[in-house]
Structure formats: structure tokens, C-alpha cells
Predicted model as a PDB file, atoms N, CA, C, CB and O in Angstrom, pLDDT in the B-factor column:
MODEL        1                                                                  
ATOM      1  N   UNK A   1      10.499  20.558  -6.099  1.00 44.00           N  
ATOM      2  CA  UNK A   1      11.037  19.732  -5.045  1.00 44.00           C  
ATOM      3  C   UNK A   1       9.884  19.165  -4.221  1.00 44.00           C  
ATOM      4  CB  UNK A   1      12.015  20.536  -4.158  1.00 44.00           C  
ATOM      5  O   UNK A   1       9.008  19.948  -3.854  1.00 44.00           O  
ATOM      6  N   UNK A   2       9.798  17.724  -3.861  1.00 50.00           N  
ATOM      7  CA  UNK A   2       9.037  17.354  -3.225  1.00 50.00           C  
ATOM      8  C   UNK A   2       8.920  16.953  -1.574  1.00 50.00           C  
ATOM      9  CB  UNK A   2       8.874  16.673  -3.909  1.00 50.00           C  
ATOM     10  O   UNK A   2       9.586  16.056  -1.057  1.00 50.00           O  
ATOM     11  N   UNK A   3       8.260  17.523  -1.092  1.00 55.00           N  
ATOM     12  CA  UNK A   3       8.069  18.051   0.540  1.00 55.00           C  
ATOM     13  C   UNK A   3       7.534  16.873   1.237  1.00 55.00           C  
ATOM     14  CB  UNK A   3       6.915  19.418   0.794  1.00 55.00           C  
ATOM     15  O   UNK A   3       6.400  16.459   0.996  1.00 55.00           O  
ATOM     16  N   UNK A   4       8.387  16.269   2.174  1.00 53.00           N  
ATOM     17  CA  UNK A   4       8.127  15.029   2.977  1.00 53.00           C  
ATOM     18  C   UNK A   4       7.018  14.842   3.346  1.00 53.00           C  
ATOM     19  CB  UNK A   4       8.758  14.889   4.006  1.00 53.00           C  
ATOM     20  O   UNK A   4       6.724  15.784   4.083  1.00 53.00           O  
ATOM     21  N   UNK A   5       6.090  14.057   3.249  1.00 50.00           N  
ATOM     22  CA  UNK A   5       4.434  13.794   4.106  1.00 50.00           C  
ATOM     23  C   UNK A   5       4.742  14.751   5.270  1.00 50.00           C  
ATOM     24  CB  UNK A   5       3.983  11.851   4.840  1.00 50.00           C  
ATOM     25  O   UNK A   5       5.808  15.237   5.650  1.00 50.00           O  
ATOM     26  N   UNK A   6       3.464  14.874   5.724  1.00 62.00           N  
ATOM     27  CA  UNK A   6       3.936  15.750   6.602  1.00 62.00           C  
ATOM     28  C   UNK A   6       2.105  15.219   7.849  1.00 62.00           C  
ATOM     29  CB  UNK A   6       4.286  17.812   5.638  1.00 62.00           C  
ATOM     30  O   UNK A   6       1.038  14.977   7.286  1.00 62.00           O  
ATOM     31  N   UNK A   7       2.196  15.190   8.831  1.00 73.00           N  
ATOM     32  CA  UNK A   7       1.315  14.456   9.893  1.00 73.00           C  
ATOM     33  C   UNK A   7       0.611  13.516   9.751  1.00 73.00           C  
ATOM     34  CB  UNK A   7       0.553  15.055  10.391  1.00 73.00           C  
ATOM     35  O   UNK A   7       0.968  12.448  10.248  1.00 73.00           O  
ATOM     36  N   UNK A   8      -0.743  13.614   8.952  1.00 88.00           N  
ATOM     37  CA  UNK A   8      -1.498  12.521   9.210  1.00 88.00           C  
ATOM     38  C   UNK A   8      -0.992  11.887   8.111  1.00 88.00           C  
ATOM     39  CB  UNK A   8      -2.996  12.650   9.351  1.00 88.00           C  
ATOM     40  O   UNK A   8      -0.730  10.759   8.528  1.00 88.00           O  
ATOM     41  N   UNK A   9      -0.720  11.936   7.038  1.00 90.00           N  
ATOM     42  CA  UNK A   9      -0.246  11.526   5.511  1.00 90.00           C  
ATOM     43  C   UNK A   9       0.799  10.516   6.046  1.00 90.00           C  
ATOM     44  CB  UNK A   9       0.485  12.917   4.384  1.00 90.00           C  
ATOM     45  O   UNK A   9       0.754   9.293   5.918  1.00 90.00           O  
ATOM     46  N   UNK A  10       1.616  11.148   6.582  1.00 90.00           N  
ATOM     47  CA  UNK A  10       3.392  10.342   7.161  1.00 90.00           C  
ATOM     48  C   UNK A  10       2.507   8.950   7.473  1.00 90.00           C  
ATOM     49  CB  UNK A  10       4.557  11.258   9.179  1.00 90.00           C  
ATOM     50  O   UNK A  10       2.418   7.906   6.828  1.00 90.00           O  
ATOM     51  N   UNK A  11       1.731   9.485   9.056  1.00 92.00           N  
ATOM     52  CA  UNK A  11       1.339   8.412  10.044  1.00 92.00           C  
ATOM     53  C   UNK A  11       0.582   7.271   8.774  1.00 92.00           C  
ATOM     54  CB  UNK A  11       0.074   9.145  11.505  1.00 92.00           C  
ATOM     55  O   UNK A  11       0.870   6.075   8.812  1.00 92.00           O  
ATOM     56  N   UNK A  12      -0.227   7.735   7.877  1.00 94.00           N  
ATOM     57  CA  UNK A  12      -0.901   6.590   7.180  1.00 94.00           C  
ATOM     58  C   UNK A  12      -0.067   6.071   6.715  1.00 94.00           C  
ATOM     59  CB  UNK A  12      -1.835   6.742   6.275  1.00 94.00           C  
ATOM     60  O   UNK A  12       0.012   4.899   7.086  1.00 94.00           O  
ATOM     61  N   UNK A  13       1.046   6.531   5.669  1.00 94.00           N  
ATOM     62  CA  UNK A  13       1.954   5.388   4.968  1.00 94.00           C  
ATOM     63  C   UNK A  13       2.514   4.879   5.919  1.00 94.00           C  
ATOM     64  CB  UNK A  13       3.009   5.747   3.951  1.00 94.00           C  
ATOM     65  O   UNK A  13       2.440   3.673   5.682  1.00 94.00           O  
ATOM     66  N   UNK A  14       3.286   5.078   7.309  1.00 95.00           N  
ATOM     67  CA  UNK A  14       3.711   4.470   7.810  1.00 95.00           C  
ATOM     68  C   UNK A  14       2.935   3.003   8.743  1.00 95.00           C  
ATOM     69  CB  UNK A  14       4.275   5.376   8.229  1.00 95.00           C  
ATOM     70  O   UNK A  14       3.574   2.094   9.274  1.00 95.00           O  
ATOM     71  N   UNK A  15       1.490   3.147   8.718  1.00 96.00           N  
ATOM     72  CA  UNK A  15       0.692   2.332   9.212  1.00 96.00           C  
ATOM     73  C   UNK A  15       0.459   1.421   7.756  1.00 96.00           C  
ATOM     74  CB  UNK A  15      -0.590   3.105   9.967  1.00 96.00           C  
ATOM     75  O   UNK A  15      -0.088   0.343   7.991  1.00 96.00           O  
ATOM     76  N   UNK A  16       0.739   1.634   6.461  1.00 97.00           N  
ATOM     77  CA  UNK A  16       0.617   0.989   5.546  1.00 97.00           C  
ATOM     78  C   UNK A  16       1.609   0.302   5.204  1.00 97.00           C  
ATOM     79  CB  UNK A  16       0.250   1.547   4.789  1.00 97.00           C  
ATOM     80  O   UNK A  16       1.596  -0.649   4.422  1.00 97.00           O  
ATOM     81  N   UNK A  17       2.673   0.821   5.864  1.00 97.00           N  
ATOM     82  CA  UNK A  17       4.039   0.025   5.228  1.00 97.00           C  
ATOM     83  C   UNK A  17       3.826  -1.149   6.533  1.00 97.00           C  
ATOM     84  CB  UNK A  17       5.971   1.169   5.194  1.00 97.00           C  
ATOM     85  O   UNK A  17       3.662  -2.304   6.140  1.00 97.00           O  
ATOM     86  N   UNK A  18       3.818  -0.946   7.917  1.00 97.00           N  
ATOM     87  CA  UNK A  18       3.619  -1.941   9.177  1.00 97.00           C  
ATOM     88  C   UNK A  18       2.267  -2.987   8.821  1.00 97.00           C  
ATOM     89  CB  UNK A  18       3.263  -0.906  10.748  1.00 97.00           C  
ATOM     90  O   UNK A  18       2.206  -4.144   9.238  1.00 97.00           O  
ATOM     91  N   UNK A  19       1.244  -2.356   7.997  1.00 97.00           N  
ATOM     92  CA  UNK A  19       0.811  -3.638   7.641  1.00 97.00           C  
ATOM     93  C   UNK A  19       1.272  -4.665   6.694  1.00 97.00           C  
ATOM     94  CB  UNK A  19      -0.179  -3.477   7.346  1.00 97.00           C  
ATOM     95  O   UNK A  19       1.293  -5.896   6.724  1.00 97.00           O  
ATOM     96  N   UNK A  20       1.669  -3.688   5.767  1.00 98.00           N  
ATOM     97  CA  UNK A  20       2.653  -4.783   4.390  1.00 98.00           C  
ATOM     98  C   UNK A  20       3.195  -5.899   5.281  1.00 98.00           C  
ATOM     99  CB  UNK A  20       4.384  -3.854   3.420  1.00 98.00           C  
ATOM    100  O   UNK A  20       2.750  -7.021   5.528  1.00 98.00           O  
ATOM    101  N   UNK A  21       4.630  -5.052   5.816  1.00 98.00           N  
ATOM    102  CA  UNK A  21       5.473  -6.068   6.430  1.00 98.00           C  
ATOM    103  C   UNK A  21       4.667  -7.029   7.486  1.00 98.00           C  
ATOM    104  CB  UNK A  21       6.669  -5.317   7.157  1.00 98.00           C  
ATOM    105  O   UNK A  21       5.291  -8.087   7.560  1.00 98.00           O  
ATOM    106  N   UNK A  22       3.814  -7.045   8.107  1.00 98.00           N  
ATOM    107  CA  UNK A  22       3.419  -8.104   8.558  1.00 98.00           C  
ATOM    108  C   UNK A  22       2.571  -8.939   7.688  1.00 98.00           C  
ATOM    109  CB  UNK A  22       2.898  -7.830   9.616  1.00 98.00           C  
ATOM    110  O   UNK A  22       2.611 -10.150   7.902  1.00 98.00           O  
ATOM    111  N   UNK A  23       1.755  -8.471   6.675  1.00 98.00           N  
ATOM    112  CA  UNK A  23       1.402  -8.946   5.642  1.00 98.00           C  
ATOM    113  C   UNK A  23       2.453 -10.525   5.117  1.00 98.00           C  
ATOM    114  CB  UNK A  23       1.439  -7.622   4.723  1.00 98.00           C  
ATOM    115  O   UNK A  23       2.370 -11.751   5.194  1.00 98.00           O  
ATOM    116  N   UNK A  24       3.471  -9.382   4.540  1.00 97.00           N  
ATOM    117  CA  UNK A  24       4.327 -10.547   4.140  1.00 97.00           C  
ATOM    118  C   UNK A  24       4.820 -11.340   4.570  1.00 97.00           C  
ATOM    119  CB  UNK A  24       5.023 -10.452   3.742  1.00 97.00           C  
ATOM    120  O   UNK A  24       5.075 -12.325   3.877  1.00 97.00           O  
ATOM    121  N   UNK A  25       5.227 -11.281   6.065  1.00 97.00           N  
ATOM    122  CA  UNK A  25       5.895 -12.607   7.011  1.00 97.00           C  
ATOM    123  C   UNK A  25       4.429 -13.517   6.617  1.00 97.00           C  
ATOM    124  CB  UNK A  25       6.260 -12.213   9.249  1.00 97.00           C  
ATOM    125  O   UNK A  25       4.417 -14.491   5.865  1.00 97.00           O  
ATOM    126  N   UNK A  26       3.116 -12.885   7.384  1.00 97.00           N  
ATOM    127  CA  UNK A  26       2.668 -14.075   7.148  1.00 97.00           C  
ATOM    128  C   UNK A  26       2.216 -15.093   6.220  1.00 97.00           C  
ATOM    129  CB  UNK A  26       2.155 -14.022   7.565  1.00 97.00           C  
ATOM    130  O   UNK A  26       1.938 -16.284   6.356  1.00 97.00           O  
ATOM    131  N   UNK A  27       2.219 -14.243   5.181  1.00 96.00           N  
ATOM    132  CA  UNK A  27       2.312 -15.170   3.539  1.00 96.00           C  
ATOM    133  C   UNK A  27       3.897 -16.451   3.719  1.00 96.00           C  
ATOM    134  CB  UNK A  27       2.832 -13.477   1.724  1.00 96.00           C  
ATOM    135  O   UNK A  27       4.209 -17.621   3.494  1.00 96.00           O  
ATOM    136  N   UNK A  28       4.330 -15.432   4.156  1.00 96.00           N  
ATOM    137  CA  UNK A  28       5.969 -16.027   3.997  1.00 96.00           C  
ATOM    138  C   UNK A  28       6.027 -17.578   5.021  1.00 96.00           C  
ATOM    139  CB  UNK A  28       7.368 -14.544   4.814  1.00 96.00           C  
ATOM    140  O   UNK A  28       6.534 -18.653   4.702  1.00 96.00           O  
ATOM    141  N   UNK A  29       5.311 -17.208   6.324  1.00 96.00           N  
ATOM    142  CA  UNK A  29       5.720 -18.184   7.084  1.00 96.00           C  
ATOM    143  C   UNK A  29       3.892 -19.526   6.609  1.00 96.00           C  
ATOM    144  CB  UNK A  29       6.078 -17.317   9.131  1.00 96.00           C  
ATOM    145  O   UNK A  29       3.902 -20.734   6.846  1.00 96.00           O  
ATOM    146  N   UNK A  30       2.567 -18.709   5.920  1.00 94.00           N  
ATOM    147  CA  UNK A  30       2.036 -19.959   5.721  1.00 94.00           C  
ATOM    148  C   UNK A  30       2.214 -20.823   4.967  1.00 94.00           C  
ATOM    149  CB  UNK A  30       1.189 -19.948   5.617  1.00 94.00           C  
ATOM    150  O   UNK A  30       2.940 -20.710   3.979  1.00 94.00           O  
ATOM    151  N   UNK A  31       1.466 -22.056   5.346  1.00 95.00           N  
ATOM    152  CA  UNK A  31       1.812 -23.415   4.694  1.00 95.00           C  
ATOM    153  C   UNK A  31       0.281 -24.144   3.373  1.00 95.00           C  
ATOM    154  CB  UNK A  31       2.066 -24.641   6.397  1.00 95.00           C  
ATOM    155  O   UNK A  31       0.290 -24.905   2.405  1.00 95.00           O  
ATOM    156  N   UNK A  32      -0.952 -23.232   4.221  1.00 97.00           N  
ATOM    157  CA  UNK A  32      -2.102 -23.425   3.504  1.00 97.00           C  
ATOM    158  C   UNK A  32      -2.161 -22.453   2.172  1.00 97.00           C  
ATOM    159  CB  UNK A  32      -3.279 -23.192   4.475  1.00 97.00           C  
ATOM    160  O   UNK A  32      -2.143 -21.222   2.194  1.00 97.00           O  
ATOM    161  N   UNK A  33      -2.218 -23.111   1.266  1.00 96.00           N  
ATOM    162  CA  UNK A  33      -2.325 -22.062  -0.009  1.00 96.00           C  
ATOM    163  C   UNK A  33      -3.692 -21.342  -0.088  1.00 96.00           C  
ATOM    164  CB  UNK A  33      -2.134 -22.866  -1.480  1.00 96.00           C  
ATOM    165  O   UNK A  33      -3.674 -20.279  -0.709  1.00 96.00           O  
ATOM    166  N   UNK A  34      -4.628 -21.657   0.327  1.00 97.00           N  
ATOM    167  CA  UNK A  34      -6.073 -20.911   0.464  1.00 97.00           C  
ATOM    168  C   UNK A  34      -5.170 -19.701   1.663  1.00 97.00           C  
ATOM    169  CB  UNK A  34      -7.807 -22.224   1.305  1.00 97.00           C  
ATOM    170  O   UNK A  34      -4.613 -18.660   1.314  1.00 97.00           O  
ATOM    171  N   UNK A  35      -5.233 -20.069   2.621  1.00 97.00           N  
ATOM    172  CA  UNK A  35      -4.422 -18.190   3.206  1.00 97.00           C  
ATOM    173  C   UNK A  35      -3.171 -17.554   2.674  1.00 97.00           C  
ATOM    174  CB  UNK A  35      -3.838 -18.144   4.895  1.00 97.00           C  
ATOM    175  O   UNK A  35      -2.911 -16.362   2.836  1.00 97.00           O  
ATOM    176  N   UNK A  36      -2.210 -18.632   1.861  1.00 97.00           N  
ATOM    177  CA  UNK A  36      -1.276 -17.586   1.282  1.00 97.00           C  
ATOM    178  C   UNK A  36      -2.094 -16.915  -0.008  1.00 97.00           C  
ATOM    179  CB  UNK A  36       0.257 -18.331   0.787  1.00 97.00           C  
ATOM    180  O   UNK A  36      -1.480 -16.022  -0.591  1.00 97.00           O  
ATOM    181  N   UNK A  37      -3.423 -17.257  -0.514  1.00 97.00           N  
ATOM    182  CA  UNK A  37      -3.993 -16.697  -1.550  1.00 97.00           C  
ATOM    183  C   UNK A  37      -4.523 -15.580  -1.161  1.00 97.00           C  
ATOM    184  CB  UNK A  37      -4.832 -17.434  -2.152  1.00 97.00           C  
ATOM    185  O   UNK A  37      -4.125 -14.540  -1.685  1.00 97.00           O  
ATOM    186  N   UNK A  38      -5.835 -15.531   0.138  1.00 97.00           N  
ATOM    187  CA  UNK A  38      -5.874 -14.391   0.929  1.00 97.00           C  
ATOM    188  C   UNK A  38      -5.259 -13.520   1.611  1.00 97.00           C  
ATOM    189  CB  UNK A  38      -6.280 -14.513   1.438  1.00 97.00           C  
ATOM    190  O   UNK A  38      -5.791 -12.581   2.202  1.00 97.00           O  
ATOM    191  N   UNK A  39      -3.656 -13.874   1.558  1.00 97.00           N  
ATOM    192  CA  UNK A  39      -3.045 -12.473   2.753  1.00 97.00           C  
ATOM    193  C   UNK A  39      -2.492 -12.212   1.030  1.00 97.00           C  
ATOM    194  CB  UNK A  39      -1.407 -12.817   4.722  1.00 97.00           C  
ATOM    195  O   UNK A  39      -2.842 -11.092   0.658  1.00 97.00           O  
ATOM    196  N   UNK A  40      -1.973 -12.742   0.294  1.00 97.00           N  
ATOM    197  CA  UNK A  40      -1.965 -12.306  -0.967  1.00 97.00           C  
ATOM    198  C   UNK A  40      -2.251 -10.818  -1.838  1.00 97.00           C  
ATOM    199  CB  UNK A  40      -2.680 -13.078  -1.292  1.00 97.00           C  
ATOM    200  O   UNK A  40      -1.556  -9.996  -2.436  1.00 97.00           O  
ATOM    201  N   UNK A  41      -3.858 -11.029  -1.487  1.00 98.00           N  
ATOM    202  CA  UNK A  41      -5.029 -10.654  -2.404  1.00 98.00           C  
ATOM    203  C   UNK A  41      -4.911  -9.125  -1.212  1.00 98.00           C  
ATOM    204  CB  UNK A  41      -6.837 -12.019  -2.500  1.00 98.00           C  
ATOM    205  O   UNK A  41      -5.072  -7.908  -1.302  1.00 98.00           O  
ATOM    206  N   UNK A  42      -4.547 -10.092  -0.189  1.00 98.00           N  
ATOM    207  CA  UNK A  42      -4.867  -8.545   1.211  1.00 98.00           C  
ATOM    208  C   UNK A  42      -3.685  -7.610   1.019  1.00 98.00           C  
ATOM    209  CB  UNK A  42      -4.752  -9.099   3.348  1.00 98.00           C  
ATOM    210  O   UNK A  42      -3.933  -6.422   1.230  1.00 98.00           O  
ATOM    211  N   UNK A  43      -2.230  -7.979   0.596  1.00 98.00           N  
ATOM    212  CA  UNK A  43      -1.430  -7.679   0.247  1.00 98.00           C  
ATOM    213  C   UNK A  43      -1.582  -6.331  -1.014  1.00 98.00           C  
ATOM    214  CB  UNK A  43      -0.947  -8.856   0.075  1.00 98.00           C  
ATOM    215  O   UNK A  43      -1.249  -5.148  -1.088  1.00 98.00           O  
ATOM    216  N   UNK A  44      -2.395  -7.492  -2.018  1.00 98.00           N  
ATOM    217  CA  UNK A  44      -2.786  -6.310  -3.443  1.00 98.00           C  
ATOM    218  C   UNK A  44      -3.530  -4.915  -2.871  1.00 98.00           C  
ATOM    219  CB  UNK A  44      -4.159  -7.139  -4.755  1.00 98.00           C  
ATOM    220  O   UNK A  44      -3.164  -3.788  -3.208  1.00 98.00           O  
ATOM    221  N   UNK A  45      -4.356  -5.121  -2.182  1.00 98.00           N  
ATOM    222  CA  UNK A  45      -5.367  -4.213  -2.068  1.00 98.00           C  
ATOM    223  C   UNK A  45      -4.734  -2.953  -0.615  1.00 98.00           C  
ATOM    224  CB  UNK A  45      -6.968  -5.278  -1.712  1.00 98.00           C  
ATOM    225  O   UNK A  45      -5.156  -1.807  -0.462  1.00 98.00           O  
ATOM    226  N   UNK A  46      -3.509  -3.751   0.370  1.00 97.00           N  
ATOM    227  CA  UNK A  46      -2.665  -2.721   0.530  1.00 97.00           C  
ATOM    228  C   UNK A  46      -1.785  -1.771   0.057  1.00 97.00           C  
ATOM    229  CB  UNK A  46      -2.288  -2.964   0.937  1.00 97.00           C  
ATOM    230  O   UNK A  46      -1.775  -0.602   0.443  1.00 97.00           O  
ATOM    231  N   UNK A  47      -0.938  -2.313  -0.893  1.00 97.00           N  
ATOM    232  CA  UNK A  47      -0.221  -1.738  -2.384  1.00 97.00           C  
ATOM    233  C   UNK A  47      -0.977  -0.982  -2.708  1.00 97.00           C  
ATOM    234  CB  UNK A  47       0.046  -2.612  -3.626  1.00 97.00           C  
ATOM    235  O   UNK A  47      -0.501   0.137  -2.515  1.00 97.00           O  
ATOM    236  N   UNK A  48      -2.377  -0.911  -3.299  1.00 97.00           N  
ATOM    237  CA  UNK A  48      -3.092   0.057  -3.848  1.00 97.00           C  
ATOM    238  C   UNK A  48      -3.181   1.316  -2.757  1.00 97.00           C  
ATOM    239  CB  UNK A  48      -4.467  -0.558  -4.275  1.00 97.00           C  
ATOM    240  O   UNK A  48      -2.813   2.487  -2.847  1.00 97.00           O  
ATOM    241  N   UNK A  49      -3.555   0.883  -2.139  1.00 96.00           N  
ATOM    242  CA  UNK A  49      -3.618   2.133  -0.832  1.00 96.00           C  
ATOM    243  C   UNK A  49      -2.479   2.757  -0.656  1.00 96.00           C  
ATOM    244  CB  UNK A  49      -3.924   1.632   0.668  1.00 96.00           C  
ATOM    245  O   UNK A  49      -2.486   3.966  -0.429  1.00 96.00           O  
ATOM    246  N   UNK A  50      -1.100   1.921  -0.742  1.00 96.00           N  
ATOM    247  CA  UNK A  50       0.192   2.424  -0.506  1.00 96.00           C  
ATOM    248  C   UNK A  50       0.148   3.613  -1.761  1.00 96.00           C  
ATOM    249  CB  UNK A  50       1.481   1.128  -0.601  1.00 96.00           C  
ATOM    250  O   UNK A  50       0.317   4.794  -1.461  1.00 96.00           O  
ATOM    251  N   UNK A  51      -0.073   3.234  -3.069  1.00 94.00           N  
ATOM    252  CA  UNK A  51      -0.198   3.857  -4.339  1.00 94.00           C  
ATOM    253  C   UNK A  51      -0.570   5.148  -4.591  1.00 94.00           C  
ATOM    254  CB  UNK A  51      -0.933   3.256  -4.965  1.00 94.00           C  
ATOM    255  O   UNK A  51       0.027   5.978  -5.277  1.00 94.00           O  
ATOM    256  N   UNK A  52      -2.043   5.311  -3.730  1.00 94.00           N  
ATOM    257  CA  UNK A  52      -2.732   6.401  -3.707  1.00 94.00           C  
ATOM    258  C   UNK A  52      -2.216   7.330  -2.650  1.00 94.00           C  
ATOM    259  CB  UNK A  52      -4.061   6.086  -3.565  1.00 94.00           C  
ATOM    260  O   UNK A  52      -2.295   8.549  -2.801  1.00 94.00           O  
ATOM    261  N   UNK A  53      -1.718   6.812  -1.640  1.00 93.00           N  
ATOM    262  CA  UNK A  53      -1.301   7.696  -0.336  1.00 93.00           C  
ATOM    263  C   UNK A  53       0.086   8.574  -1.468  1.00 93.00           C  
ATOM    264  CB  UNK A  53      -0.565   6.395   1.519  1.00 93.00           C  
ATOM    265  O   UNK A  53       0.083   9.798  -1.607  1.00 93.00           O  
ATOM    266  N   UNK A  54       0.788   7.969  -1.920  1.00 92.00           N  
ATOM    267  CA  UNK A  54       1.959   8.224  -2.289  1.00 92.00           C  
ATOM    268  C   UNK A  54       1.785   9.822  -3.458  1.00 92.00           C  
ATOM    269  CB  UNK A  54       2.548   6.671  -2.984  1.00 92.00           C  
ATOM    270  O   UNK A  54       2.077  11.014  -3.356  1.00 92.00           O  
ATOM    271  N   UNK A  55       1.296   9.140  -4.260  1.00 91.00           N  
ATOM    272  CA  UNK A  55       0.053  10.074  -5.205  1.00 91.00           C  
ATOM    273  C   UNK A  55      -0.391  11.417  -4.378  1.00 91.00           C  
ATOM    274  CB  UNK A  55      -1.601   9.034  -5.458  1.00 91.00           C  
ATOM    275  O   UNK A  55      -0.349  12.632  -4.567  1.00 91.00           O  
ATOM    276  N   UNK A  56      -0.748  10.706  -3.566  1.00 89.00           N  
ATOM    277  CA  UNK A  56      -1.791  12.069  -3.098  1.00 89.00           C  
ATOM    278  C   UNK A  56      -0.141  13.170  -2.108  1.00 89.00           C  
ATOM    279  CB  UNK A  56      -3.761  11.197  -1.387  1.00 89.00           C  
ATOM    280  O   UNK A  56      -0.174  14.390  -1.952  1.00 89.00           O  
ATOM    281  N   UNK A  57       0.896  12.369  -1.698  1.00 86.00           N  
ATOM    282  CA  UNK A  57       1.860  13.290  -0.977  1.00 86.00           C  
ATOM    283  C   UNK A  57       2.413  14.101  -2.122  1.00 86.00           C  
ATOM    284  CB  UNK A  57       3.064  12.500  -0.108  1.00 86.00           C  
ATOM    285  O   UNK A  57       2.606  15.317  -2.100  1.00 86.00           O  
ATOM    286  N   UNK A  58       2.611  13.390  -2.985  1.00 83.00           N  
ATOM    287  CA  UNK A  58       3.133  14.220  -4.486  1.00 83.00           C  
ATOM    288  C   UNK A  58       2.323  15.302  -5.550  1.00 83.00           C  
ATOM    289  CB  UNK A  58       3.435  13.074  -5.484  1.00 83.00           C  
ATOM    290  O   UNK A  58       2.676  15.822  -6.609  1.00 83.00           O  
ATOM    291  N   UNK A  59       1.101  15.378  -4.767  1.00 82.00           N  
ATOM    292  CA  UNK A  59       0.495  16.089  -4.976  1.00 82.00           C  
ATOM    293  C   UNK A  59      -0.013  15.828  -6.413  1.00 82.00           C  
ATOM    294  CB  UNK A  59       1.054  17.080  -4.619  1.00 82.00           C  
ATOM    295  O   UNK A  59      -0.290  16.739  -7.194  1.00 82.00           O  
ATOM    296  N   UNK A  60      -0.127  14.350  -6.735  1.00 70.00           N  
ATOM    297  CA  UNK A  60      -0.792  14.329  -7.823  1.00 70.00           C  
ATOM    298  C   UNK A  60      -1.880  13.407  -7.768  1.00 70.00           C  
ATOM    299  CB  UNK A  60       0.004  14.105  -8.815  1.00 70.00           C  
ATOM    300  O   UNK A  60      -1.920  12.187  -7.928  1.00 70.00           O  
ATOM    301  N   UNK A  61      -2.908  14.408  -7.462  1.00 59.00           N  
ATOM    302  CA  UNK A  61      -4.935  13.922  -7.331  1.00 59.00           C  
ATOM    303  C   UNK A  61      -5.545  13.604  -7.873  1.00 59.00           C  
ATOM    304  CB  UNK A  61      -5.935  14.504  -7.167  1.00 59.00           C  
ATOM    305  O   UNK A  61      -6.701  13.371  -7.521  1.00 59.00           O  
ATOM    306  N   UNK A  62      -4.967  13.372  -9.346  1.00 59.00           N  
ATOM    307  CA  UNK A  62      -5.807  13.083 -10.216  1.00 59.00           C  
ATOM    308  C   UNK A  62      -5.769  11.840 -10.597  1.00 59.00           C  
ATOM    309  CB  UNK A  62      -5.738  13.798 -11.118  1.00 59.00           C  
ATOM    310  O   UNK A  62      -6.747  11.268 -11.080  1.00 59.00           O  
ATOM    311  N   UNK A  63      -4.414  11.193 -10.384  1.00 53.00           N  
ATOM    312  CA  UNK A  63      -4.246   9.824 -10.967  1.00 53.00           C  
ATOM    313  C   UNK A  63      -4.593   9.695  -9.793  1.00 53.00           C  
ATOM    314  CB  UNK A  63      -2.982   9.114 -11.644  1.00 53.00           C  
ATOM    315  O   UNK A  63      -5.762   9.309  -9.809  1.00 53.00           O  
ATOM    316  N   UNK A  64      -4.146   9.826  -8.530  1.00 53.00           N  
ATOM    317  CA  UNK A  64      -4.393   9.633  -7.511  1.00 53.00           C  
ATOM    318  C   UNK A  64      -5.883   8.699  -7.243  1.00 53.00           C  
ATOM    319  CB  UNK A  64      -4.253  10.874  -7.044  1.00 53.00           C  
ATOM    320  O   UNK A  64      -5.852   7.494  -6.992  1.00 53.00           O  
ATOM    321  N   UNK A  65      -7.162   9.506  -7.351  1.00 57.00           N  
ATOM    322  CA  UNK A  65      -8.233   8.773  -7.730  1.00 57.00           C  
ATOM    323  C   UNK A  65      -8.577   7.484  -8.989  1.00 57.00           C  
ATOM    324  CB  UNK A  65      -8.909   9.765  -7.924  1.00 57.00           C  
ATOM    325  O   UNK A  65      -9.449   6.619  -9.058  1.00 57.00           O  
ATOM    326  N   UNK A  66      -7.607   7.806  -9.744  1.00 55.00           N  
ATOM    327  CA  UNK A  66      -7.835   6.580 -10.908  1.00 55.00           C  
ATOM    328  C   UNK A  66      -7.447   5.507 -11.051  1.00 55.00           C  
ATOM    329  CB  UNK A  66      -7.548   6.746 -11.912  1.00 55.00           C  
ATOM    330  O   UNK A  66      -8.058   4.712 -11.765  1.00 55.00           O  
ATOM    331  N   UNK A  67      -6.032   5.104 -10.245  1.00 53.00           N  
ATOM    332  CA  UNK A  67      -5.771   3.797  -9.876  1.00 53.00           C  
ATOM    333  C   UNK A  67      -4.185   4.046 -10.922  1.00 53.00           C  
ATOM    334  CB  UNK A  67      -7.223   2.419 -10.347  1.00 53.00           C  
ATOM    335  O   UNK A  67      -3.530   5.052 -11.195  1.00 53.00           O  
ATOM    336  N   UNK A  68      -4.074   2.902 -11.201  1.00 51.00           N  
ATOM    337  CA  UNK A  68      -3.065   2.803 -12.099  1.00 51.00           C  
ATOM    338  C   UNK A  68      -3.373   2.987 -13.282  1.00 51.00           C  
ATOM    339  CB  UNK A  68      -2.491   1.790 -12.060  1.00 51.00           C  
ATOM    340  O   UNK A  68      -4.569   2.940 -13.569  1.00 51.00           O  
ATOM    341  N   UNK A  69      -2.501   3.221 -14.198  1.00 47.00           N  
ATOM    342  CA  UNK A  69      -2.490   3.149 -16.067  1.00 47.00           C  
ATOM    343  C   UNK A  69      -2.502   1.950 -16.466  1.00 47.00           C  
ATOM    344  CB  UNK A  69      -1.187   3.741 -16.905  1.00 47.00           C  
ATOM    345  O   UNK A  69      -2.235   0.947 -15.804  1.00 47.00           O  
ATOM    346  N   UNK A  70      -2.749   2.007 -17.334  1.00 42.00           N  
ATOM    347  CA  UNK A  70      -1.835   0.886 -18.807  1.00 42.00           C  
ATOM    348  C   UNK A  70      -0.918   1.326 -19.536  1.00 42.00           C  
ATOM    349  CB  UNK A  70      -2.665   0.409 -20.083  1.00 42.00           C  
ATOM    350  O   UNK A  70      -0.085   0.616 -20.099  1.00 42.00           O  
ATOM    351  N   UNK A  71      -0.992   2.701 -19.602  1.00 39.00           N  
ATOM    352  CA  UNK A  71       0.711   3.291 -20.256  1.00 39.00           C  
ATOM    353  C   UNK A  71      -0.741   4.664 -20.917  1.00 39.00           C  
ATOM    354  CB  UNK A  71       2.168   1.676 -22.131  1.00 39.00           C  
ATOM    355  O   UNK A  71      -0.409   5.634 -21.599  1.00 39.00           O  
TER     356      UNK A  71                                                      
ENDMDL                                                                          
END                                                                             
């Protein structure tokens, strides 16, 4: 059974999910494609962080450090 984040773990995903979502309005509300490419790209490289935090609450460290698969 897997055991809710629990202090600083919680507080990071939850500071990761408040950046997403502002992330995405502002992709959502720009009009210049050079910054919807950069909040984009800023977007990817939050996801990853979201990825590893998640990993690491589930107690699995190993992928955790390696990023994603290919299968």
C-alpha cells in the first residue's frame, strides 16, 4: 500500500503542480509562438521533475534517477 507524501515531498509536488498550472494558462493565453515554445519546453522540464518527485514518493529510486524508459 502506498503512503501519501508526507512533508517536504507533499509541499514539492504541490509547488510543482502550482507551477504547471500557471505554466499552462500562460502557454494557453500567449499569442507569440517563440514564448508558447519556451513556457512549452519550461513545461517539459517541469513534468520531468513532477516524474521524479512521484518516483521517489513510491519509493522507487532507481528509475527515479534514470528518467523515463523506452519500454
Amino acid at each position: 500500500m502506498t503512503q501519501p507524501p508526507k512533508g517536504p515531498l507533499k509541499a514539492k509536488i504541490r509547488r510543482v503542480d502550482d507551477t504547471l498550472h500557471r505554466l499552462v494558462e500562460r502557454r494557453d493565453e500567449c499569442e507569440d509562438p517563440v514564448e508558447v515554445l519556451r513556457t512549452s519546453e519550461s513545461i517539459d522540464r517541469w513534468l520531468d521533475e513532477r516524474i521524479v518527485l512521484m518516483k521517489n514518493r513510491d519509493g522507487d529510486l532507481e528509475l527515479a534517477g534514470n528518467g523515463p524508459s523506452n519500454g
